[in-house]
C-alpha positions as CSV (number, residue, x, y, z in Angstrom):
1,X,-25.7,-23.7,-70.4
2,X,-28.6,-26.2,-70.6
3,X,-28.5,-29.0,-71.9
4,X,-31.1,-31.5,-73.6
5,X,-31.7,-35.1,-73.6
6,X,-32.7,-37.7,-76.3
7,X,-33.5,-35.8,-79.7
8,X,-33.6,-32.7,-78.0
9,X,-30.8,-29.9,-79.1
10,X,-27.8,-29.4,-76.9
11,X,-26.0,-26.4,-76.4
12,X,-22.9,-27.5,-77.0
13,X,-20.8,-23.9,-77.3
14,X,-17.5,-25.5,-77.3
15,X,-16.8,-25.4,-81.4
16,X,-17.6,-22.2,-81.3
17,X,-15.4,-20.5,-78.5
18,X,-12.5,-22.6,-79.5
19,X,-10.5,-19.9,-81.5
20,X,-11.4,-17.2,-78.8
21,X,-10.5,-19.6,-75.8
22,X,-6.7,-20.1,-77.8
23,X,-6.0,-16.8,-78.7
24,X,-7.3,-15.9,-74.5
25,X,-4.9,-18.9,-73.5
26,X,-2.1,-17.3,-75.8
27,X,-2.1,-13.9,-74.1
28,X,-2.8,-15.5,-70.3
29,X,0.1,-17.5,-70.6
30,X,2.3,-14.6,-72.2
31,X,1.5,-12.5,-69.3
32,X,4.0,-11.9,-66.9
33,X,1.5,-10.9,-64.2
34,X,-0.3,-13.2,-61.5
35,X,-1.4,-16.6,-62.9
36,X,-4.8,-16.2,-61.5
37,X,-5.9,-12.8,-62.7
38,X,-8.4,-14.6,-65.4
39,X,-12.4,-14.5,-64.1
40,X,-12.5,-17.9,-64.5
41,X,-10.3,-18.4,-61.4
42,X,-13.1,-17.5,-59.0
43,X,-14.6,-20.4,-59.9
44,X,-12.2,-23.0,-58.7
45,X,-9.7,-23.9,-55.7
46,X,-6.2,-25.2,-55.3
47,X,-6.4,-28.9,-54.9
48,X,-4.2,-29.3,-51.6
49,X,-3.8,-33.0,-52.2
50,X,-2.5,-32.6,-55.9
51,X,-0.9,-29.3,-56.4
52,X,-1.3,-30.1,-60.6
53,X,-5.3,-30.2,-59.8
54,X,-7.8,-27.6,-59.3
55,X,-11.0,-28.3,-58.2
56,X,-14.5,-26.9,-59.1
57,X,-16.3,-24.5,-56.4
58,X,-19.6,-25.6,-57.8
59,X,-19.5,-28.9,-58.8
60,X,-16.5,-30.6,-57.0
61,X,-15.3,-31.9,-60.2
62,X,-11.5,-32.0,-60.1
63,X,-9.7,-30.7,-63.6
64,X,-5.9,-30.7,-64.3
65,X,-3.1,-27.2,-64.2
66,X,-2.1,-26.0,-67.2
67,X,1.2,-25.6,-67.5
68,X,1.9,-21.8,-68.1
69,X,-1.3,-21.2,-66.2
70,X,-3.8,-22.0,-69.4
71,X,-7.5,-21.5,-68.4
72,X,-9.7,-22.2,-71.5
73,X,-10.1,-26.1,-70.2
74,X,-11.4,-23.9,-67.1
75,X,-13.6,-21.6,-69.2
76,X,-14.6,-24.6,-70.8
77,X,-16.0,-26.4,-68.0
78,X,-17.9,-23.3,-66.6
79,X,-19.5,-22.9,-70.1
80,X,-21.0,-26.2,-70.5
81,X,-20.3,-29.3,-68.1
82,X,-20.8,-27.8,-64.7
83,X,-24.4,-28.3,-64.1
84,X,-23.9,-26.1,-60.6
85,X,-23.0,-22.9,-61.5
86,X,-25.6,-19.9,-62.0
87,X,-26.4,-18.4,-64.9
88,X,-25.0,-15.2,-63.6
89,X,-22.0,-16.1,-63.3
90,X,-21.7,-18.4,-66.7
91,X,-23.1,-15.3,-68.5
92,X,-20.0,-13.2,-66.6
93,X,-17.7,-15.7,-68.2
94,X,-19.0,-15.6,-71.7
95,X,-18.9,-12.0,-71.4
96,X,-15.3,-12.5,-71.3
97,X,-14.7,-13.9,-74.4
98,X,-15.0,-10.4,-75.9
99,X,-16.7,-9.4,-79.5
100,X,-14.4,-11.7,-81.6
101,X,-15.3,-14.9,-79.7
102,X,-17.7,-15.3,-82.6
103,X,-15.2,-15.4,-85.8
104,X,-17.0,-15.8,-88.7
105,X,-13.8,-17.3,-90.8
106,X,-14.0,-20.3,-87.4
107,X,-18.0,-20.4,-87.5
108,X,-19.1,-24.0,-88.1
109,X,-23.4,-24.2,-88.1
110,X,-24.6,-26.5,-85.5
111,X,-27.8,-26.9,-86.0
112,X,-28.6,-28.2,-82.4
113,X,-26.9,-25.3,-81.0
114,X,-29.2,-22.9,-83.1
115,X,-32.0,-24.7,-81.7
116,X,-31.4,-23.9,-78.4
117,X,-30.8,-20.8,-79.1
118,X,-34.5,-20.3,-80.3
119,X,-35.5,-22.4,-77.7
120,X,-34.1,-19.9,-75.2
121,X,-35.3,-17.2,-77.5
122,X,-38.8,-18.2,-78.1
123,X,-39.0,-18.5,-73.7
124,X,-37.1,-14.9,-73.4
125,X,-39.0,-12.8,-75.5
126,X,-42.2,-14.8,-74.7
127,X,-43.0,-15.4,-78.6
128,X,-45.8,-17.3,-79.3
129,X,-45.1,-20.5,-80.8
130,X,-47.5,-20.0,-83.7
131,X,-44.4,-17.3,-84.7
132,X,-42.6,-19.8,-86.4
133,X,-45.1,-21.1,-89.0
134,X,-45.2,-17.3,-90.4
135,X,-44.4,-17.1,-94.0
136,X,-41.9,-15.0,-93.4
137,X,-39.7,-17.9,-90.4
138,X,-37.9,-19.6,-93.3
139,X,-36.7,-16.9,-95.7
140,X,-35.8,-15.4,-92.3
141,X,-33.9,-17.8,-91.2
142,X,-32.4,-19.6,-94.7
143,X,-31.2,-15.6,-95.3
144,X,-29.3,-16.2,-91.9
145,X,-27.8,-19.3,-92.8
146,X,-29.0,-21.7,-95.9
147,X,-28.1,-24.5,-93.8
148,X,-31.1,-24.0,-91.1
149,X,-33.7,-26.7,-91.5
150,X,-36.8,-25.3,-89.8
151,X,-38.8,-27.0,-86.7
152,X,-42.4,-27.1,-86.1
153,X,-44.4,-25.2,-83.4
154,X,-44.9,-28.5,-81.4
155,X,-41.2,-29.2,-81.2
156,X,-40.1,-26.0,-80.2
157,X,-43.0,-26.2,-77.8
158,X,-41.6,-29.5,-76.4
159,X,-38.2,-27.9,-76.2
160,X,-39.3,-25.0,-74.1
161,X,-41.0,-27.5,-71.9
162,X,-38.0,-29.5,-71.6
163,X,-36.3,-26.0,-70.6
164,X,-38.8,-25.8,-67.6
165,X,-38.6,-29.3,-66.3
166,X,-34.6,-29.2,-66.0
167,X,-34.9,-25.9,-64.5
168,X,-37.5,-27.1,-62.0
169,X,-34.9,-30.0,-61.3
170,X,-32.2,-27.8,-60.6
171,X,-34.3,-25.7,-58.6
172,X,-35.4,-28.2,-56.6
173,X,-32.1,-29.9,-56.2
174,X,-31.3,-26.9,-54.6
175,X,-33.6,-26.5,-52.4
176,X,-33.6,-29.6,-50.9
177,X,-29.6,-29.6,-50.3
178,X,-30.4,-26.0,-47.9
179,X,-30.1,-26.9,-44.1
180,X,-32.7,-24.3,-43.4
181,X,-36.7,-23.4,-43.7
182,X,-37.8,-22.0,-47.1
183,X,-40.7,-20.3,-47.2
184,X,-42.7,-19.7,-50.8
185,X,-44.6,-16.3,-51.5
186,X,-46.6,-16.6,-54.5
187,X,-48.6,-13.5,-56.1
188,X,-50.8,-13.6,-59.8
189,X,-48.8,-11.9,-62.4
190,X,-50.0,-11.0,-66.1
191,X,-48.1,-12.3,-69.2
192,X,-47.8,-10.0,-72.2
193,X,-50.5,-12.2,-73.4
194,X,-52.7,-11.2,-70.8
195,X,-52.8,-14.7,-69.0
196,X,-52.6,-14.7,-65.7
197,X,-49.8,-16.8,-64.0
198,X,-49.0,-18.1,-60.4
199,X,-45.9,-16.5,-59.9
């Protein structure tokens, strides 16, 4: 997922798919079918100079076997260090962790994590940052969880714009690894707010 710099909030996801990742690495290595019939696999290769090493399709980064075929290390990796991989495919492996990766008797509140969240959100849905000064934001969200300590309008503002500069920087990092011509087709396009954009 993305991740933020400075004061900015992280989205660190690895407290919270712990308990699914065990219980997934628990029935993988029970199984007496092939080793590799996990998703996660298709993101990594054999290591042919250290058969106890995989390495990652995306990134290159190199990350140990488990013994009895353990892949939440793997999962792990895909989740939230590899700074390569698509959000496709990241979403495909979430997806994986099934509807009790998110046990409420595990749950630990991270506020930076929930920020990102609403960062995320507040881009999605295209809400208008004004949204979270309404009177109704902080009941909202205290109801949720009494823990949540609110942010203003500017910060979630710079957030989203720290959203769009990493993923300009990734876009453009890709672009300028391609060995071929790339050709730009731009068009106007109407928000929701009825602004017109470059797109």
């Amino acid at each position: 997922m993305l991740s933020f710099s400075g004061n900015q909030p992280g989205l660190d996801v690895d407290a919270i798919v712990e308990e699914s990742e065990s219980r997934n690495e628990t029935i993988e290595t029970r199984s007496t079918r092939s080793k590799k019939k996990s998703l996660v696999w298709d993101h990594f290769l054999d290591d042919k100079d250290d058969e106890k090493k995989v390495i990652c399709k995306h990134c290159g980064v190199p990350l140990s076997k488990v013994k009895g075929g353990g892949t939440s290390h793997m999962r792990r990796h895909i989740l939230i260090s590899c700074k390569s991989i698509n959000n496709e495919d990241r979403a495909n492996i979430l997806a994986t962790q099934g509807d009790n990766w998110f046990d409420p008797s595990n749950f630990k509140f991270d506020p930076d994590l929930t920020r990102g969240l609403l960062t995320l959100y507040f881009i999605d849905a295209e809400v208008p940052f004004s949204a979270i000064e309404s009177r109704f934001w902080k009941p909202t969200m205290r109801s949720l969880r009494p823990e949540y300590r609110s942010v203003g309008r500017q910060t979630v503002r710079e957030d989203c714009v720290a959203v769009f500069k990493a993923s300009c920087s990734v876009a453009m990092a890709e672009i300028e690894e391609l060995d071929s011509r790339v050709s730009f087709t731009s068009d106007i396009w109407t928000s929701s707010a009825n602004m017109d954009t470059c797109a």
